[in-house]
C-alpha positions in Angstrom: -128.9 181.6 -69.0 -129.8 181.1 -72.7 -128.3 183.0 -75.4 -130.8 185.6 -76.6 -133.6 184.9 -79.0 -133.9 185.7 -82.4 -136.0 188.4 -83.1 -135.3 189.6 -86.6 -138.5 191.5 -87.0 -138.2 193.6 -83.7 -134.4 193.8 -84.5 -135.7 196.9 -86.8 -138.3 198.7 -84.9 -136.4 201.6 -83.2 -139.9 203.6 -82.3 -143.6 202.9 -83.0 -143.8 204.8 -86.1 -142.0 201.1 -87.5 -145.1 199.3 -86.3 -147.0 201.2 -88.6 -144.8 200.1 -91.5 -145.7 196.0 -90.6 -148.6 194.3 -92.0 -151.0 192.5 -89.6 -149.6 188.7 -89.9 -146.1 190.4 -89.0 -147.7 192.8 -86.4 -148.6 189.1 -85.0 -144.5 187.6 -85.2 -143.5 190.6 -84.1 -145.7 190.2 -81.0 -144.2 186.6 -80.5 -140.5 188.1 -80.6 -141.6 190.9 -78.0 -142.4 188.2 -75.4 -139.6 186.1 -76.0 -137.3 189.4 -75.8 -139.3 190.5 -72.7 -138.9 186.9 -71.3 -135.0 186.8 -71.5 -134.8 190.9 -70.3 -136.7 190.1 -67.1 -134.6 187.2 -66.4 -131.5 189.0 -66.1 -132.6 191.7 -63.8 -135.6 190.1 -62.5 -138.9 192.1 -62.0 -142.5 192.2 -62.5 -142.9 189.5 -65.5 -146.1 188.5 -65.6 -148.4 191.5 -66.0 -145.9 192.2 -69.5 -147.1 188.9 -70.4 -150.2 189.6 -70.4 -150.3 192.7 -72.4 -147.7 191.6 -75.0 -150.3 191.8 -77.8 -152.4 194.7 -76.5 -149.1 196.8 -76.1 -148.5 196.3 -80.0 -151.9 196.5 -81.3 -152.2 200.1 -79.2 -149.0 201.4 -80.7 -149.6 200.1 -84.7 -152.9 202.1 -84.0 -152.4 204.8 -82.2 -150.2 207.8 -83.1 -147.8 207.6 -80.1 -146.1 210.1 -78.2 -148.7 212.7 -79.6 -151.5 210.2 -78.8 -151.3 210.1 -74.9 -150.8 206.0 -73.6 -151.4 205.9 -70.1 -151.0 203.1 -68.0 -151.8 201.9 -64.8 -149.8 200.6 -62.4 -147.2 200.7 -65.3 -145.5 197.4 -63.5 -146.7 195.8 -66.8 -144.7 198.5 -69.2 -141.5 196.9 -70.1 -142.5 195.5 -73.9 -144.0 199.3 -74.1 -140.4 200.2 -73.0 -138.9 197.5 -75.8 -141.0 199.3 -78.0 -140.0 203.1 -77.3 -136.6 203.4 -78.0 -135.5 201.3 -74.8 -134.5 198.2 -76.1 -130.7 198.8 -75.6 -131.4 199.7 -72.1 -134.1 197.3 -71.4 -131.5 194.5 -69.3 -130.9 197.3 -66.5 -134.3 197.6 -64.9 -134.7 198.2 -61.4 -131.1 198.7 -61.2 -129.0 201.9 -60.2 -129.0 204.2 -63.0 -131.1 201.8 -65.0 -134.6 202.2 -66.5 -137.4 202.3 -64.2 -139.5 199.6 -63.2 -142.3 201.7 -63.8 -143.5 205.0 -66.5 -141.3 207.6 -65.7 -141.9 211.0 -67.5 -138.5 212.0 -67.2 -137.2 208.9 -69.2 -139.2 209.0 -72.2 -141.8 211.4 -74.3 -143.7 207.7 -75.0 -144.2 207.8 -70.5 -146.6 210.8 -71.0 -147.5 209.9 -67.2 -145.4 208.2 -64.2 -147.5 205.9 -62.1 -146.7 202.7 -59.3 -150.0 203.2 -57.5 -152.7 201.8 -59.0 -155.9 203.2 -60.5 -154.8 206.1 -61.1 -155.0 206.3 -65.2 -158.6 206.9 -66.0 -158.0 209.8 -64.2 -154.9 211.5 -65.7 -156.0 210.2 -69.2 -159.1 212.3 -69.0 -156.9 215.3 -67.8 -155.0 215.0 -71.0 -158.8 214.4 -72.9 -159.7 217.8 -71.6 -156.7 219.9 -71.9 -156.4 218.9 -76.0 -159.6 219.8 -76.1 -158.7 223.3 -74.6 -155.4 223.6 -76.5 -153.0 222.9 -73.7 -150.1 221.5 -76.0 -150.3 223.0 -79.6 -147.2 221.9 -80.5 -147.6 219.3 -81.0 -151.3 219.4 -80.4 -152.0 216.5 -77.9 -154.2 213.3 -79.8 -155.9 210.8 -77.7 -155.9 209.5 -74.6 -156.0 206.5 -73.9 -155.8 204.6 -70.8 -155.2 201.0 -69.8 -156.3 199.6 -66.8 -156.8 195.8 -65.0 -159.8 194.9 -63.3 -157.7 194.5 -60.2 -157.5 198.5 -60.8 -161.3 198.8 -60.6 -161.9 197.9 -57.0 -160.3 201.4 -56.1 -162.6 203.9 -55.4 -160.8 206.5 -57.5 -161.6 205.0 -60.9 -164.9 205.2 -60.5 -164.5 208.8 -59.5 -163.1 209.2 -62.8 -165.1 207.0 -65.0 -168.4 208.7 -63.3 -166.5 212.5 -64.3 -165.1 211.1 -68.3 -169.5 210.1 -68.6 -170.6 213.6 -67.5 -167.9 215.6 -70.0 -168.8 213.3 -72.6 -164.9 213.9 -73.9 -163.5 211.7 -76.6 -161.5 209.1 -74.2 -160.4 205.7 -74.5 -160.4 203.5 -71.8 -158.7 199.8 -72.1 -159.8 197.5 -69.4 -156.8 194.8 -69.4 -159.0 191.6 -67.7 -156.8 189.2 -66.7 -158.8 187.9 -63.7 -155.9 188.5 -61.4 -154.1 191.4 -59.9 -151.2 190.3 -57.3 -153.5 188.1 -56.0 -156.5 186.5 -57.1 -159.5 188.9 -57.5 -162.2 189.8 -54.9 -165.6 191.7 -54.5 -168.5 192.4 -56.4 -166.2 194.0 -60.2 -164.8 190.5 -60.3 -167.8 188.4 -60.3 -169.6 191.2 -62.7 -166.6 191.3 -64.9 -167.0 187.1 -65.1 -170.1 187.3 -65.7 -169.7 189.3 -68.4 -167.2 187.6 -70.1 -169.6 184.5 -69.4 -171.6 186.0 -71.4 -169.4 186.4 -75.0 -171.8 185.5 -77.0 -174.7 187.6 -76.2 -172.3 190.7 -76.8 -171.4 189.5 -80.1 -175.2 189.7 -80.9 -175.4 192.6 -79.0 -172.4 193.9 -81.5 -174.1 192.9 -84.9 -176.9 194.4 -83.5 -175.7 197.6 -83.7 -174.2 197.1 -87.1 -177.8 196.4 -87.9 -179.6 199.3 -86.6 -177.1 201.5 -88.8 -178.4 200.1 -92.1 -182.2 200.3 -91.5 -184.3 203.3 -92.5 -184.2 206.1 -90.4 -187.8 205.5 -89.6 -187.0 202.1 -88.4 -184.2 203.1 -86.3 -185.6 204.6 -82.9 -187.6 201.5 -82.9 -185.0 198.8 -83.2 -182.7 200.7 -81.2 -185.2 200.5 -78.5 -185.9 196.4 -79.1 -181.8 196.5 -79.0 -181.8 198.2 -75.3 -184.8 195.7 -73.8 -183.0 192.9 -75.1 -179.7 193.9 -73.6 -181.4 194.8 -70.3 -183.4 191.5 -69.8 -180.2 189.8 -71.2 -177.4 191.0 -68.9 -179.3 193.6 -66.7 -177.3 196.5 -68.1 -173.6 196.9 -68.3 -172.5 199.4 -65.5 -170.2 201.2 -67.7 -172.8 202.5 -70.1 -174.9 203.8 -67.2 -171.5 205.7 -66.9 -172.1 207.2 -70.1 -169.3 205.0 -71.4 -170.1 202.8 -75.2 -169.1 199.5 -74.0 -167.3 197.8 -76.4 -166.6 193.9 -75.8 -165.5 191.5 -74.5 -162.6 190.7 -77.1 -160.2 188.1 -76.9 -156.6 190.4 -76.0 -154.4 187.9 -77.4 -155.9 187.4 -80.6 -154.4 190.3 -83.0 -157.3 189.7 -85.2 -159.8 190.8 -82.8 -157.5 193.8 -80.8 -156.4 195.7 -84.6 -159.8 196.4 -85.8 -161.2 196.8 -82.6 -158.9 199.5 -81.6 -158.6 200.7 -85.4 -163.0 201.3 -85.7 -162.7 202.8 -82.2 -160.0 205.1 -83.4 -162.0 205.8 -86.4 -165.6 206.4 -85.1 -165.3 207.3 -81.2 -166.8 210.5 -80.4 -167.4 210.2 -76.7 -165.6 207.8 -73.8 -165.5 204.5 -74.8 -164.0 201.4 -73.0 -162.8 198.5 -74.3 -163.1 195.1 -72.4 -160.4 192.9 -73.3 -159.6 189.1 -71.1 -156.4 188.7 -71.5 -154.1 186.1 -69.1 -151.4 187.6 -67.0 -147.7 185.3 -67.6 -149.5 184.6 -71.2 -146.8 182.7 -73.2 -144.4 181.6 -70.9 -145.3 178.3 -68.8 -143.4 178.8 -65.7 -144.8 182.1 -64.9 -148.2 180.8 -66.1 -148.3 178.1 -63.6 -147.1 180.3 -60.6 -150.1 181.0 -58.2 -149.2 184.9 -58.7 -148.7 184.2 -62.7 -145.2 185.5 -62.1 -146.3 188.8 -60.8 -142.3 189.4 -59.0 -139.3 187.8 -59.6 -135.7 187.1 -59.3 -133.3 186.3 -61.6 -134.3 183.5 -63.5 -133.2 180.5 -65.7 -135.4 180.9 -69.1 -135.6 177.2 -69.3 -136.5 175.9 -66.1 -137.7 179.5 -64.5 -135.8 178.5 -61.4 -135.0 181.4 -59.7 -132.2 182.5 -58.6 -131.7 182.5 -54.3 -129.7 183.9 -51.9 -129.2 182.1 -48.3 -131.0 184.6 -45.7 -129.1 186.3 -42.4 -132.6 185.6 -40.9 -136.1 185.2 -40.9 -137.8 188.1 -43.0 -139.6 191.0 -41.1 -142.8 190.3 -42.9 -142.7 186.2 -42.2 -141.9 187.0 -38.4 -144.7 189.7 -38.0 -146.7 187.1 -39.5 -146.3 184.4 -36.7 -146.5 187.2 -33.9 -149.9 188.1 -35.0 -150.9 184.3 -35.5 -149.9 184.2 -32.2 -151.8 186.9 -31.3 -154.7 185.4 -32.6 -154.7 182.2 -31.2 -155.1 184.0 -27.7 -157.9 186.6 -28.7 -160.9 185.7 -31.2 -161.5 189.9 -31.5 -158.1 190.2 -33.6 -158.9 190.0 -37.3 -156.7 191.3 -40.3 -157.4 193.4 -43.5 -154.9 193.7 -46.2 -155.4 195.8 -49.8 -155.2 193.0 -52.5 -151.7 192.1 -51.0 -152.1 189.7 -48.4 -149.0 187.3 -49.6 -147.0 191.0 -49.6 -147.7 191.6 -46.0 -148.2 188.4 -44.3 -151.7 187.4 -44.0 -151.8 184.4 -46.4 -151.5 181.8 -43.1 -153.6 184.1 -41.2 -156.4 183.6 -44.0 -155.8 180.2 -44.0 -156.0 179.7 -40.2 -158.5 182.1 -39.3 -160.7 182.9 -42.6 -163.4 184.8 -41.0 -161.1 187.1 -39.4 -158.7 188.3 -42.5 -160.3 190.1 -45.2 -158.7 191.7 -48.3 -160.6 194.6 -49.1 -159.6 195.1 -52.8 -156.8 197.7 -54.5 -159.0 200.1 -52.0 -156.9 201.8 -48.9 -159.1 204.0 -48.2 -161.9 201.6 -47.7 -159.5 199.2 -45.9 -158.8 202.0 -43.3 -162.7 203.1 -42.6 -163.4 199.3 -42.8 -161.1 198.7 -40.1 -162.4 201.9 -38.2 -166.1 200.3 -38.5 -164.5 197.3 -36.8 -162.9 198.5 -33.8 -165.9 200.9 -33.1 -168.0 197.4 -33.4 -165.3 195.8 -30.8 -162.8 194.1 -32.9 -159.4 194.3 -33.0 -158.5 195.5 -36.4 -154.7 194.7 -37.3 -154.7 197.3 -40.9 -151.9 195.6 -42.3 -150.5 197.8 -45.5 -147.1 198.9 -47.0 -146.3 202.3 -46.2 -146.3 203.6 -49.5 -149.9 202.7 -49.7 -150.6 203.5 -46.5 -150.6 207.3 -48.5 -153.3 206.2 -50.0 -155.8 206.7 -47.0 -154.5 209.5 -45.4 -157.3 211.0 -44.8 -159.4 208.3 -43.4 -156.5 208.2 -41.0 -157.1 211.3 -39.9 -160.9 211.8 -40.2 -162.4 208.4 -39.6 -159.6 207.0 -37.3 -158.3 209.7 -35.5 -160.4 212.1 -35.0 -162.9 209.6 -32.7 -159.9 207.6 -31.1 -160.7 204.5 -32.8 -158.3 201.6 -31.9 -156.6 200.3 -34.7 -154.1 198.5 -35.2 -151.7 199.8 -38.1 -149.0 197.2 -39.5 -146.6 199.2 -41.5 -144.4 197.0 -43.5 -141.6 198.0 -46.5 -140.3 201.1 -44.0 -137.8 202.8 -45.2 -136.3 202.6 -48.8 -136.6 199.6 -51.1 -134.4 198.7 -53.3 -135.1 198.3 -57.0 -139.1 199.7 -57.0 -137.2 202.8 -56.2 -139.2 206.3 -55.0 -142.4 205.0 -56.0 -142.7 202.5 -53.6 -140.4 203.9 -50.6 -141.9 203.7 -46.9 -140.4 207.4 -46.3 -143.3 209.6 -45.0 -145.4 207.2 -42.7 -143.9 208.5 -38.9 -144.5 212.2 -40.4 -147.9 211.6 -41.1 -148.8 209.5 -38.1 -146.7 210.9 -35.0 -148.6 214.3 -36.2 -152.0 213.0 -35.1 -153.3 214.0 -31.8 -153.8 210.4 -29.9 -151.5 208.3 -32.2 -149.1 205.8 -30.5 -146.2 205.4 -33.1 -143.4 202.7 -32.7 -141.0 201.7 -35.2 -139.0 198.2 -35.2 -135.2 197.4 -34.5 -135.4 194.4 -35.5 -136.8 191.4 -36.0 -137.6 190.1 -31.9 -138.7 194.2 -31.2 -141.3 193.6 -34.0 -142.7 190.5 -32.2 -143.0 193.0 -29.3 -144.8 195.3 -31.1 -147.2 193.2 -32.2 -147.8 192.2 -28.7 -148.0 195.8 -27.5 -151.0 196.6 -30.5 -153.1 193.7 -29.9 -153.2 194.5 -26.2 -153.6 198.6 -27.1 -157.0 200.1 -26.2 -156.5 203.4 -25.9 -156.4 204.6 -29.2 -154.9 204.0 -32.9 -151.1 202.6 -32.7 -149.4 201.8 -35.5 -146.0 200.3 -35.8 -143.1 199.9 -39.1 -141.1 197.6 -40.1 -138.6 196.9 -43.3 -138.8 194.8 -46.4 -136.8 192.0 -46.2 -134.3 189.6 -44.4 -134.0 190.5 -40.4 -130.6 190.8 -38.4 -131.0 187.3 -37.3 -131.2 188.2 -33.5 -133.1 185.6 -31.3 -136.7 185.6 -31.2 -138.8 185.5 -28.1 -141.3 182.6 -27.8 -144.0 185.1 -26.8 -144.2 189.1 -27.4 -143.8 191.1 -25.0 -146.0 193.9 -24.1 -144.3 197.2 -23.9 -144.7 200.2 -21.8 -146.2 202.9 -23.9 -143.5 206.0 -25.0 -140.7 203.8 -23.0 -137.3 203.1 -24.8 -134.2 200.9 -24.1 -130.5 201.7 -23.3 -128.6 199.3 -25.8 -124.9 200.5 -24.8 -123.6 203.2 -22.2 -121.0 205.6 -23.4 -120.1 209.1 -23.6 -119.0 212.5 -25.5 -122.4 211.8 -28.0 -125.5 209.7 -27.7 -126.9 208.1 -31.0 -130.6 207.4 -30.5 -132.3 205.2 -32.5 -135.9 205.2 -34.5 -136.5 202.0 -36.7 -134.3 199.5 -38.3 -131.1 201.4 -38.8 -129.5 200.2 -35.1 -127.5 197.3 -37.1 -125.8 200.1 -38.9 -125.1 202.6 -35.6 -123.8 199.6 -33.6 -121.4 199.1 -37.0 -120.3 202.5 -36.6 -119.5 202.4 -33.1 -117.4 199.8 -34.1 -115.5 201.5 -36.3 -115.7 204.9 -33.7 -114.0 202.5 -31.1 -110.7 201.9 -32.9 -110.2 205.7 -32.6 -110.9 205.8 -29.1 -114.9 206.9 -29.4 -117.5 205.3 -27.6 -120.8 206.7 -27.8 -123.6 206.2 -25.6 -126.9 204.6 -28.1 -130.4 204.2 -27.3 -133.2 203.0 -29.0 -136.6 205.0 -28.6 -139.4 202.6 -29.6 -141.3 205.1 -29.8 -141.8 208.4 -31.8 -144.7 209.1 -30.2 -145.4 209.5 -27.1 -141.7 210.2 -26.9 -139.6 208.7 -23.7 -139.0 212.0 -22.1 -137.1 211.0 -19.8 -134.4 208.9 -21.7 -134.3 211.3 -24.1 -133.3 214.9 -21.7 -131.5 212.1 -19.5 -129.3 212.0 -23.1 -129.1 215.5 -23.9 -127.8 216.5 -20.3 -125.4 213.8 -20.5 -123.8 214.5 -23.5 -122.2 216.8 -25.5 -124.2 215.5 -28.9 -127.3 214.4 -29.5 -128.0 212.8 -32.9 -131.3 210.6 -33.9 -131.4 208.1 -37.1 -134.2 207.4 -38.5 -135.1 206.2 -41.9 -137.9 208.4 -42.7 -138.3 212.2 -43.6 -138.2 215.1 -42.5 -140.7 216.0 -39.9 -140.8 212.7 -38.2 -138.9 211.5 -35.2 -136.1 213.6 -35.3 -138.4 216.9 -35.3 -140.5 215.8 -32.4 -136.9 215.0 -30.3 -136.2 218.2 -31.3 -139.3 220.0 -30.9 -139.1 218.7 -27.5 -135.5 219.6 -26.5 -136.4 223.0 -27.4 -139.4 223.4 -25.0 -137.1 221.9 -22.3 -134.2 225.0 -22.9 -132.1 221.9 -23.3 -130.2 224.0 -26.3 -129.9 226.7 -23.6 -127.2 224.6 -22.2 -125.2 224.2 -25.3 -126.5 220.8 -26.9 -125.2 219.8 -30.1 -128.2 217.9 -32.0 -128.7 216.4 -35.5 -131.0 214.6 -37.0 -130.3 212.1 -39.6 -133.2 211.6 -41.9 -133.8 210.5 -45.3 -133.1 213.6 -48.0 -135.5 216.2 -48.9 -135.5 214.5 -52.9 -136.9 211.3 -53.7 -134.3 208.5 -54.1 -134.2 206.3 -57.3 -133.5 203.0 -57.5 -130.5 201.1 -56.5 -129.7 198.1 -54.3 -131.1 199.3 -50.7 -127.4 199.4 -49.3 -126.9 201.9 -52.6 -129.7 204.0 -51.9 -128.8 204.1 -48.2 -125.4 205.6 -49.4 -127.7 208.0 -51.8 -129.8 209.0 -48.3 -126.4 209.2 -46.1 -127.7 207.0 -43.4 -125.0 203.7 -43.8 -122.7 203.0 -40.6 -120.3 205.0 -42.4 -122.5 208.1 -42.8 -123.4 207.7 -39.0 -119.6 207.4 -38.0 -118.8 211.1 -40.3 -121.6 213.0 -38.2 -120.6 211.6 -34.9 -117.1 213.0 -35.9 -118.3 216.0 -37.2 -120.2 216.8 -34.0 -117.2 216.2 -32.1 -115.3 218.2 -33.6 -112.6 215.2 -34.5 -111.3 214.3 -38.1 -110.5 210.9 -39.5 -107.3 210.3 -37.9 -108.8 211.2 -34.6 -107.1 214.6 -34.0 -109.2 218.0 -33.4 -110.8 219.4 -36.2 
């Protein structure tokens, strides 16, 4: 690692109000320290690098103009925050990102007034900017009385549904909002659908909105007689020009495009908009994302995650793998899959390197489509296929599996529909913290009448479970899996197809049974380890299945046994309820069962390192080996409670 740069200008900006103190030129320098300070932050703690790139000279221009906290900056995403965090007050912080009691990765509203709204999902700021738009305008806040709002969002953003939503509401209130549309061409992954190719063609055309601009400088000087009539000569021209710009049908004054690393273009852009804007206005500004730094700029995802890095080279910093990563091995199982069946296709949203697909888009390209930042869609799409025949593999993180909930329920289902759901980053993970935790997907699902639910051990039962989908007609299945390394266990050369609602015996014991739901069975076999040395050998299971559940296995445990306890690393409501939900309608409790359920916590869990957060959640081999004893009655020396 290099030492740190010299930044003697941002050495004495302790808030925004010291932007406002600089003039333009050092408003520029100060820009070119920000991204070398950002640069050297990020690689320390690693992170998402080259979206704050991008926005380096966007994120200064907004706060020299803007009266920040009172005028609301709302972000989307918010993966591209950290010079807005270098900027707030964080600087002395800004080197513990993503880590345990460190700043968060995203805007949190907790952390600072200048995070006026949290956000990790995307499109979500047009929205909640609009919300703040209306309640200034009723007084929510008088003290201080709430400014503008203002909301910055990427084009990747705008092939969600919901900022349309928005954008279609913000041009029927006619309310004084700002909307910054950060074009960088690229979200995680390069750009699909119909925005991108109108947003290029847009910017293609430059120079016809720098005519278009003068022209309206014109119109303003003429007589007023003149001025209906040249404004209508201004509105044929720009209609047989470019066809019409589809955010001014939105009611939106369309203001662009500008070049967003040129401070001579963004400070009296934003500075006339702050000045004259009555109604919603948006802002069209190209900008490139890993601007400044060559290493992230010649990355295929512009740097969009990273490790620790080496500011010279970039070289990032690796650690050897147990095994094979979940994502990489349900990658080849469903190539595999594919290779035997032309009716399997894919569909990812705007993440298809995240969750696998990139070889399967390579291999088969007019079987893996990537919908867009658009869950919803991707779900109803994936519906539409299986009702056409197809075998739809909808392969999303759980987090934004949230997303389409209710095209889950409604469109899925509701008529039976057979698709596929591939469930990766289960579970808690790691330094994206709450925001991007897989906790609530087995809730959600296993309560859906017809829903086959299975959750992965490890890395060979995932290859199963792949198996198992592509060969399930009978209705939606869906099946979860972590982020990260596997356990290094074997793999088979071919997945095997599993009974529906059948689990596995992994080891016979007795006194308490520990029964399994997901990818915490490395950490019950450690804590059986540990339970041997004092003389405890419990009996643990693995249930594959959290719906149907393996009735039989699991009353087979509960009569046999003095305990009962499930892991699971999901919440409350999931697995463990339905075991238990069951148990009760059997009298099994009758009979003097002890059962617990371990479960992630009723809070969300910040960021940490995932072992940390599994200590913060209580379910680490240690955690499991306290409840068995608990349940037994037995303390740490092995004696009776």
């Amino acid at each position: 690692m290099t030492d740190r740069p010299k930044t003697p200008l941002l050495d004495n900006v302790r808030s925004p109000a010291d932007l406002r103190k600089l003039s333009d030129p050092d408003l520029s320098r100060l820009a070119d320290e920000l991204r070398a300070e950002t640069i050297d932050a990020v690689s320390h703690t690693g992170g998402h690098l080259g979206a704050g790139l991008g926005v380096i000279e966007l994120t200064v221009a907004l706060h020299a103009v803007f009266d920040t906290p009172r005028d609301r900056l709302v972000w989307d995403v918010s993966h591209q925050t950290y010079p807005h965090k270098i900027l707030t007050g964080r600087r002395d912080r800004i080197r513990t990102l993503r880590q345990k009691d460190g700043l968060s990765g995203f805007t949190k509203r907790t952390e600072s007034p200048y995070d006026p709204f949290g956000a990790a999902h995307s499109s979500t700021s047009i929205s909640a900017a609009l919300g703040f738009a209306v309640a200034r305008d009723l007084g929510g806040a008088p003290d201080p009385a709430l400014g503008d709002a203002i909301a910055v969002i990427g084009d990747g953003a705008l092939s969600a549904g919901m900022a349309y939503e928005a954008m279609n509401n913000a041009g029927a209130l006619d309310k004084r909002l700002i909307v910054i549309l950060n074009d960088n061409e690229m979200s995680i992954a390069p750009p699909v659908g119909a925005m991108s190719s109108y947003l290029s063609r847009l910017y293609a055309g430059a120079p016809f909105q720098e005519l278009k601009a003068a022209a309206k400088g014109a119109v303003s000087m003429l007589p007023q007689p003149f001025q209906s009539g040249a404004r209508r000569a201004k509105d044929l021209l720009k209609h047989s020009v470019i066809g019409g710009t589809m955010f001014e049908e939105l009611g939106f004054s369309y203001v662009g495009p500008i070049d967003g690393h040129d401070m001579e273009q963004l400070l009296p852009v934003l500075r006339t908009v702050k000045a004259r804007a009555t109604g919603p206005v948006l802002i069209h500004a190209i900008t490139r994302k890993g601007k400044g730094y060559a290493p992230a700029e010649e990355r295929a995802d512009r740097g969009h995650a990273t490790a620790k890095f080496d500011v010279v080279t970039g070289e990032q910093a690796k650690s050897k793998p147990a095994g094979p990563s979940y994502t990489s091995v349900f990658s080849g199982a469903l190539l595999d899959e594919a290779a035997r069946d032309e009716r399997i296709c894919a569909v990812t949203a705007a993440m298809p390197d995240g969750t696998g697909l990139t070889k399967f888009a390579g291999q088969y390209p007019s079987r893996c489509f990537d919908v867009g930042i658009a869950e919803q869609h991707g779900v109803t799409f994936c519906a539409g296929l299986a009702a056409g025949g197809m075998k739809p593999f909808c392969t999303i993180y759980s987090t934004f599996l949230q997303r389409g909930f209710d095209q889950v329920v409604h469109d899925v289902a509701l008529q039976g529909l057979p698709v596929r759901f591939a469930i990766d980053r289960a579970g808690l993970v790691g330094a994206d913290g709450a925001t991007h935790a897989g906790s609530f997907d087995t809730a959600f699902l296993a309560n859906l009448p017809g829903f086959t639910v299975m959750a992965a051990a490890d890395e060979a039962e995932l290859v199963h479970m792949v198996a198992t989908a592509a060969a399930h007609d009978a209705g939606p299945i869906s099946f979860r899996f972590p982020r990260g390394e596997g356990r290094g266990v074997a793999l088979p050369e071919r997945g095997e197809v599993l009974e529906i609602g059948r689990g596995r015996m992994i080891r016979e014991g007795k006194g308490v049974a520990l029964l399994n739901f997901g990818a915490r069975l490395g950490e019950i076999e450690r804590a059986c380890e540990a339970l041997a040395a004092q003389g405890i050998t419990p009996t643990v299971a693995d249930a594959r299945f959290a719906k149907p559940l393996d009735r039989d296995l699991i009353l087979r445990l509960a009569r046999e046994h003095d305990a009962l306890i499930t892991v699971e690393e999901g919440a409350i409501g999931g697995f463990g309820s339905h075991v238990a939900q069951l148990l009760a309608e059997e009298g099994v409790f009758d009979a003097g069962l002890i059962y617990r359920s371990m479960v992630l916590p009723d809070r969300f869990i910040d960021q940490a390192g995932p072992r940390e957060m599994y200590d913060a959640a209580g379910l680490n081999a240690e955690d499991i080996a306290r409840k068995v004893l608990s349940v037994l009655g037995v303390d740490s020396i092995g004696k009776r409670a």
